[in-house]
C-alpha positions as a printed NumPy array, in Angstrom:
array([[111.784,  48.578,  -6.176],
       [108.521,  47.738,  -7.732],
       [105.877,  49.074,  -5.866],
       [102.739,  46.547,  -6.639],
       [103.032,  43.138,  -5.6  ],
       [100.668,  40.165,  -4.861],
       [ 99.639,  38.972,  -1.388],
       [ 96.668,  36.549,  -0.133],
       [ 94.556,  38.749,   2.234],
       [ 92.017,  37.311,   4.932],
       [ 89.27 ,  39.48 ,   5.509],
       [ 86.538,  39.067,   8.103],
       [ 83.273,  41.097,   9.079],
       [ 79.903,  40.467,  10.859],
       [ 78.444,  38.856,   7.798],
       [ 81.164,  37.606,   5.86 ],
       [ 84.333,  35.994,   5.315],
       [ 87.081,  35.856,   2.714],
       [ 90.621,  34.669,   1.369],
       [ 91.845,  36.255,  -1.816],
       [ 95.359,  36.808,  -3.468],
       [ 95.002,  40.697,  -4.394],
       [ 97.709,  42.651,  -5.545],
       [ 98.834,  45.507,  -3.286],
       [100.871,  48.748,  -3.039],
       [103.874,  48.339,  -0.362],
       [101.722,  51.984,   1.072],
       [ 99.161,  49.16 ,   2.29 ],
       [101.947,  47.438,   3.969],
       [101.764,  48.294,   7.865],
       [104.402,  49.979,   9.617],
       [108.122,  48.453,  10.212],
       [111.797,  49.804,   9.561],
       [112.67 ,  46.799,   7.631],
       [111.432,  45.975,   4.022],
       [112.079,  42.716,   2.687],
       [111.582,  41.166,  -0.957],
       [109.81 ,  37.603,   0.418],
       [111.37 ,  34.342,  -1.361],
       [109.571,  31.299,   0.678],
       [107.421,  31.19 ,   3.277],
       [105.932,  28.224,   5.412],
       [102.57 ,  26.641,   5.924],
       [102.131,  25.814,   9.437],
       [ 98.85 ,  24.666,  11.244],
       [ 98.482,  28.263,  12.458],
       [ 98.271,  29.669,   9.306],
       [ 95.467,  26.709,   8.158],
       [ 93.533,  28.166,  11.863],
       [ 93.772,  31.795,  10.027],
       [ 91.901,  30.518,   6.519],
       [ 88.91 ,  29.619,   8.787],
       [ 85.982,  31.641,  10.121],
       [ 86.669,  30.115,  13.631],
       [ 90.188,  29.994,  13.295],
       [ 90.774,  32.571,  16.673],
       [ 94.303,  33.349,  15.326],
       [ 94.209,  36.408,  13.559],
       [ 93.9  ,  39.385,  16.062],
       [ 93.015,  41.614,  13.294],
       [ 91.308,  42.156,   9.797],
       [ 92.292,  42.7  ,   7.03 ],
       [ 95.509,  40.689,   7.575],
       [ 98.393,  38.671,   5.348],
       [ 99.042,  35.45 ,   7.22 ],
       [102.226,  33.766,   7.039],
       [104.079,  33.302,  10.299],
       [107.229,  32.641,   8.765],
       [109.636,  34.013,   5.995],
       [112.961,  34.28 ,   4.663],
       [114.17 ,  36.849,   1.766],
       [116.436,  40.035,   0.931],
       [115.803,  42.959,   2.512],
       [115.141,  45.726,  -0.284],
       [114.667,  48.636,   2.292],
       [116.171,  49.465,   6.022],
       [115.758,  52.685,   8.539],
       [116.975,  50.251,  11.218],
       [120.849,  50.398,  11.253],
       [121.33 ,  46.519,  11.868],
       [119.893,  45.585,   8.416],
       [121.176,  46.824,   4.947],
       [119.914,  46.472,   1.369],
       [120.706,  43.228,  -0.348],
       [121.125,  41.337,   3.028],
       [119.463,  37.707,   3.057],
       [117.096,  37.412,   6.746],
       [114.46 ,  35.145,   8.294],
       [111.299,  36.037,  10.167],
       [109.669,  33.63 ,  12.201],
       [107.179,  33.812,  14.969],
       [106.772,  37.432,  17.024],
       [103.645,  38.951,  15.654],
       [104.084,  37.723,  12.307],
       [100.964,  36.85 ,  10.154],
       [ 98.622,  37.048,  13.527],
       [ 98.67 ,  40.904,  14.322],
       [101.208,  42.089,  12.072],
       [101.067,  40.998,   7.814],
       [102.598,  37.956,   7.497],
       [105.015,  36.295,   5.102],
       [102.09 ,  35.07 ,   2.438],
       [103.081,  38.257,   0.772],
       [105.979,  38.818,  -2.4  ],
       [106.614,  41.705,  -0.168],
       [106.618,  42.52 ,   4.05 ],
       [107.545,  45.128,   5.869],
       [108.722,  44.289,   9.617],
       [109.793,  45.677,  13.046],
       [113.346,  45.56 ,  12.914],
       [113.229,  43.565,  16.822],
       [111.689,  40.97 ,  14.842],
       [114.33 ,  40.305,  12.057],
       [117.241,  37.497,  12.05 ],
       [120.239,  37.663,   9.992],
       [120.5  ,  34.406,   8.023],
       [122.78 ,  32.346,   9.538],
       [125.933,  31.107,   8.25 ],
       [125.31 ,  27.781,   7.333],
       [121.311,  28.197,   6.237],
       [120.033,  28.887,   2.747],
       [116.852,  30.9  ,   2.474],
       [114.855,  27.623,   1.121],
       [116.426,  25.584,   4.205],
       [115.872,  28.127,   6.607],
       [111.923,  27.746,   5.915],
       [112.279,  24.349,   5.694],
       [112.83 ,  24.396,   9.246],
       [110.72 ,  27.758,   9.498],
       [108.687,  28.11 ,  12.514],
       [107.701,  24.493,  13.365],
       [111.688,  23.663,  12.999],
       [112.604,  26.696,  15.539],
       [110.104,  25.079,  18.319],
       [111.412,  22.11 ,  17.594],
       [114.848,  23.132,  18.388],
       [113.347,  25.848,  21.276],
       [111.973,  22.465,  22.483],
       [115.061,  20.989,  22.659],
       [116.836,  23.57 ,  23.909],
       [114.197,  24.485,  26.936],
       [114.919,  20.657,  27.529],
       [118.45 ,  20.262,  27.604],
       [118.759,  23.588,  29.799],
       [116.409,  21.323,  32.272],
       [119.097,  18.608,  32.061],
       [117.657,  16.483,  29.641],
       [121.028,  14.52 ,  27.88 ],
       [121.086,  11.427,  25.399],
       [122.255,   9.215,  28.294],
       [118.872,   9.834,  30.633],
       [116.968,   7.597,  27.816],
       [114.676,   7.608,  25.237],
       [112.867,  10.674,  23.756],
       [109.387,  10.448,  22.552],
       [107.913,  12.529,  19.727],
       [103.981,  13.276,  19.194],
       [102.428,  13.969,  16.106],
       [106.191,  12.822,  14.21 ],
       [104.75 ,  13.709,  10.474],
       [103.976,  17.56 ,  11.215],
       [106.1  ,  19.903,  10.394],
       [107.441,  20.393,  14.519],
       [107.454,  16.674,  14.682],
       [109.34 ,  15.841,  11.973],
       [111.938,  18.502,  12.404],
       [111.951,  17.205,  16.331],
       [112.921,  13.574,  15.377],
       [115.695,  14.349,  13.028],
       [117.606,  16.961,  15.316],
       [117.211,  14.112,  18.158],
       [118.132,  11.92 ,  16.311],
       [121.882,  13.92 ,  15.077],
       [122.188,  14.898,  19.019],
       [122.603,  11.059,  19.665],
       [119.625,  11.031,  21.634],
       [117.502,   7.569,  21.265],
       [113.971,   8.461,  19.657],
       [110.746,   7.104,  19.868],
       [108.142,   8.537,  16.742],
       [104.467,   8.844,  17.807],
       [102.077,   8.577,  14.971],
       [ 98.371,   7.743,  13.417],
       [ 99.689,   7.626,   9.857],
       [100.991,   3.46 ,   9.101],
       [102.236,   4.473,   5.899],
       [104.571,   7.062,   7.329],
       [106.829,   4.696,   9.21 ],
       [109.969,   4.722,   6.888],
       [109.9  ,   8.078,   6.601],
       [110.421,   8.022,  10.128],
       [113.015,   5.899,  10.251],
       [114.847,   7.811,   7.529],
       [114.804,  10.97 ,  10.07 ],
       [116.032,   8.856,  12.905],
       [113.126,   7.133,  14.553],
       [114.566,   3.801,  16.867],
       [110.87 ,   3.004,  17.369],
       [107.569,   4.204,  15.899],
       [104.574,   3.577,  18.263],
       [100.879,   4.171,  17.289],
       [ 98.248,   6.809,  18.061],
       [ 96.587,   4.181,  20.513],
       [ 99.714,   3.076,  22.007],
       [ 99.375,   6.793,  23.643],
       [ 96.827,   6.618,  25.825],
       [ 95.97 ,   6.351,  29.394],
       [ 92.617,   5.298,  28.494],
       [ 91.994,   4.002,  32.501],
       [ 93.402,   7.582,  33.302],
       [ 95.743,   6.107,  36.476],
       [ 97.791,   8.779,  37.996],
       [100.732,   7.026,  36.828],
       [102.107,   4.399,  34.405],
       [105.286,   2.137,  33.541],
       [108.123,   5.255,  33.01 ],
       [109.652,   5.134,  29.502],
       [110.579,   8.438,  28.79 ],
       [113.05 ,  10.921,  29.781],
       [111.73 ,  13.507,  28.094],
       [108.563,  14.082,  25.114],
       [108.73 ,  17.125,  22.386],
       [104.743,  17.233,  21.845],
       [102.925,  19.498,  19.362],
       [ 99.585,  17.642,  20.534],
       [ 98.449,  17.891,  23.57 ],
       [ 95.06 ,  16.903,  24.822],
       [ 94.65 ,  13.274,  25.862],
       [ 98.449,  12.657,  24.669],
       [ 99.52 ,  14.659,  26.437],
       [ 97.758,  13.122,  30.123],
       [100.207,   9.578,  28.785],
       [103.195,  11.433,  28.613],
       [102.692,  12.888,  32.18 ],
       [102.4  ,   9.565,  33.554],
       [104.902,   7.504,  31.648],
       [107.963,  10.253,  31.931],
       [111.409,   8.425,  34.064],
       [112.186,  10.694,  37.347],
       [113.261,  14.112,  36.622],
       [112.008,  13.662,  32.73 ],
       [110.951,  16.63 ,  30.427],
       [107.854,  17.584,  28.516],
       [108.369,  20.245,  26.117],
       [104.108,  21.191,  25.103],
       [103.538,  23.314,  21.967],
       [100.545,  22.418,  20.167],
       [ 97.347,  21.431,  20.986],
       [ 96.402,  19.377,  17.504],
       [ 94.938,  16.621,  20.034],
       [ 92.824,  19.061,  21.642],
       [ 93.538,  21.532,  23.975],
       [ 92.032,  20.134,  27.531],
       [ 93.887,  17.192,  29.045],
       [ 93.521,  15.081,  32.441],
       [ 96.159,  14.897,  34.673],
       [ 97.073,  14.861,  38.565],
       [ 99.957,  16.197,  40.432],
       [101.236,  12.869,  41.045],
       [103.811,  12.782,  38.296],
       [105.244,  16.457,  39.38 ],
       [105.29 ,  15.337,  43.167],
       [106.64 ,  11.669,  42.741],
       [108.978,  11.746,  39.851],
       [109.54 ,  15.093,  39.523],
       [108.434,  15.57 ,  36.003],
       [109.023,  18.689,  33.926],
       [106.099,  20.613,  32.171],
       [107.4  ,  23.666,  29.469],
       [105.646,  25.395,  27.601],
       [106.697,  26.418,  24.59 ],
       [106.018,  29.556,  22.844],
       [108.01 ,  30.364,  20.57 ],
       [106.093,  33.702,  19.252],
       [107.03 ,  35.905,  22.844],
       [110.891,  34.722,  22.843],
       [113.509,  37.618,  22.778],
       [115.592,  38.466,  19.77 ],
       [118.818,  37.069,  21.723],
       [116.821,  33.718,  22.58 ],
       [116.192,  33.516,  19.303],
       [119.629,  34.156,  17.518],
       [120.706,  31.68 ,  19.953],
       [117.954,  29.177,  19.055],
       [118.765,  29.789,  15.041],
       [122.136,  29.639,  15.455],
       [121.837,  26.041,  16.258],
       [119.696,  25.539,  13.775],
       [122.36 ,  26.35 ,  11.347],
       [124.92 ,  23.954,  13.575],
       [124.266,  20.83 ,  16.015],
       [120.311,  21.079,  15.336],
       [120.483,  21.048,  11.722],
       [119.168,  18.049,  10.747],
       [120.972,  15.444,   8.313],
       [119.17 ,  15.448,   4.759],
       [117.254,  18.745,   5.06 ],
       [115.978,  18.955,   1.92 ],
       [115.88 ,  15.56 ,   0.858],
       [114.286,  13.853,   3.74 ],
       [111.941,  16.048,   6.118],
       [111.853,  18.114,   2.467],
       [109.491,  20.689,   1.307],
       [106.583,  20.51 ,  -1.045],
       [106.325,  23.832,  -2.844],
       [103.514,  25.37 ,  -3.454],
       [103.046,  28.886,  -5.695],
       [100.856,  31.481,  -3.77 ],
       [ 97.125,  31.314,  -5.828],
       [ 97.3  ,  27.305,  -4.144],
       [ 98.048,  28.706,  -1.18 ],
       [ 93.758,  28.286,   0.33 ],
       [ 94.284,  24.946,  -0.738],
       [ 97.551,  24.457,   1.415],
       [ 96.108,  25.429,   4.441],
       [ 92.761,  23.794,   4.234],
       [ 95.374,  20.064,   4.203],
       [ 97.176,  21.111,   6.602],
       [ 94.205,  21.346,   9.099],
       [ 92.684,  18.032,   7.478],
       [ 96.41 ,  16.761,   8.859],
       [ 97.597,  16.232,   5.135],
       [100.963,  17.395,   4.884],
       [104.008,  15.333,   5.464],
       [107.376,  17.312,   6.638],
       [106.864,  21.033,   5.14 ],
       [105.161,  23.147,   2.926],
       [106.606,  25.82 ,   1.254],
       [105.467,  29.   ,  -0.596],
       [107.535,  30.06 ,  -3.263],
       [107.073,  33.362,  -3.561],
       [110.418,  35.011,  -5.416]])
């Protein structure tokens, strides 16, 4: 194996700031039993939060972010994995404490790593990547609440990102009638094309009088927003309905009372999908490569690639909310 490869670096002191592609030595590489050859990676809006100052992701410095990545593992000490075997990273530690995937080369914890699953290429498996396995851990966390298709309609915040998207079209393929909530007008037959039934506004959800409760619509809401959107869905979920929350792109304080918990019985779950164990997660990916894999991968939620010296310009648009589906770093 080649032992120099490049990698972009964030690097952050008491009077300065910096993110640089610089080429490395795999002895720079922190500790892991599995070594893996990186061939795509994902920009998600965590890693745009690690390319700031004020970003509060990164728990150390220096640090490769990346929270996602697929590839061929070139090196194992961990008996589960063997050389020349195709596996996904997404989530754990990844590109927040530990290096990341915006690196030709990672080394990992072998708890961490997924064998690819049958029925996933390594481009389509970071197509989904990280935003595409909350999606699905959304659904999942809402169907093991009881959430089915026949309950009703399905509302999806922020329906461009990259959870959003991914959220509309496996919905959509589980029969499940979906509602697309979004700020962007020109996005709407994109939308459609995933498997929208009904695209409503950014103003269409609000509560702007803030009552305790309103009209129910929904039996259940995948939101990577939060904030204020979050205080509609609350009060317009049906009886018994399901919030799955895993962003906070609207902000991350929200008004609410506990008159939708006591009087309908609503649902609030978290969703995190970086503290998950590895069986959770095999189970989670496995349907990713099954029911949850959405129709069209990689011609309709789709990728834009991107090689890794524009990768400071990926994540700056992805915090200025100017990506559409996925973004991909090609990196082998």
């Amino acid at each position: 194996m080649t032992d120099r490869f490049r990698a972009l670096v964030v690097d952050k002191s008491d009077t300065s700031f910096s993110v640089e592609i610089k080429e490395m030595t795999l002895d720079e590489l922190p500790p892991g039993e599995v070594t893996v050859r990186v061939a795509w990676s994902g920009v998600n809006y965590k890693d745009g939060l690690a390319g700031i100052p004020d970003g509060r992701i990164l728990e150390t410095y220096p640090l490769i972010p990346g929270i996602d990545l697929a590839g061929t593992v070139i090196h194992s000490s961990d008996s589960r994995f063997k050389e020349g075997e195709e596996v996904i990273v997404a989530s754990a530690e990844l590109g927040v404490s530990h290096s990341g995937g915006f690196s030709e080369m990672a080394r990992i914890p072998g708890d961490w790593v997924i064998p690819l699953p049958e029925g996933l290429t390594l481009k389509e498996a970071m197509v989904l990547g990280t935003a595409g396995f909350t999606a699905a851990m959304s659904i999942q966390r809402m169907e093991e609440n009881g959430l089915k298709p026949e309950n009703g309609p399905v509302l999806v915040t922020g329906a461009t990102g990259g959870v959003g998207s991914t959220a509309v079209a496996m919905l959509a393929k589980r029969g499940y009638t979906v509602a697309a909530g979004t700020g962007k007008t020109d996005a709407h037959d994109y939308l459609r094309r995933l498997g929208a039934a009904e695209i409503l506004s950014r103003e269409d959800l609000t509560n702007p009088q803030q009552r305790p409760l309103l009209k129910s619509r929904w039996a259940g809401a995948v939101d990577p927003v939060g904030g204020q959107t979050l205080s509609y869905l609350l009060s317009t979920m049906r009886f018994g309905g399901t919030v799955a929350l895993s962003g906070l792109a609207g902000g991350a304080k929200f008004t609410s009372t506990v008159y939708p918990f006591i009087l309908r019985g609503v649902h609030l779950l978290g969703i995190d999908s970086a503290h998950v164990s590895n069986e959770y997660r095999r189970k989670v990916w496995h349907r990713l490569a099954t029911d949850l894999k959405p129709e069209g991968l990689l011609d309709w939620i789709g990728a834009e690639e991107v090689a890794l010296d524009d990768l400071p310009a990926a994540m700056s648009s992805i915090l200025r909310g100017g990506v559409r589906g996925r973004k991909l770093v090609k990196l082998s």
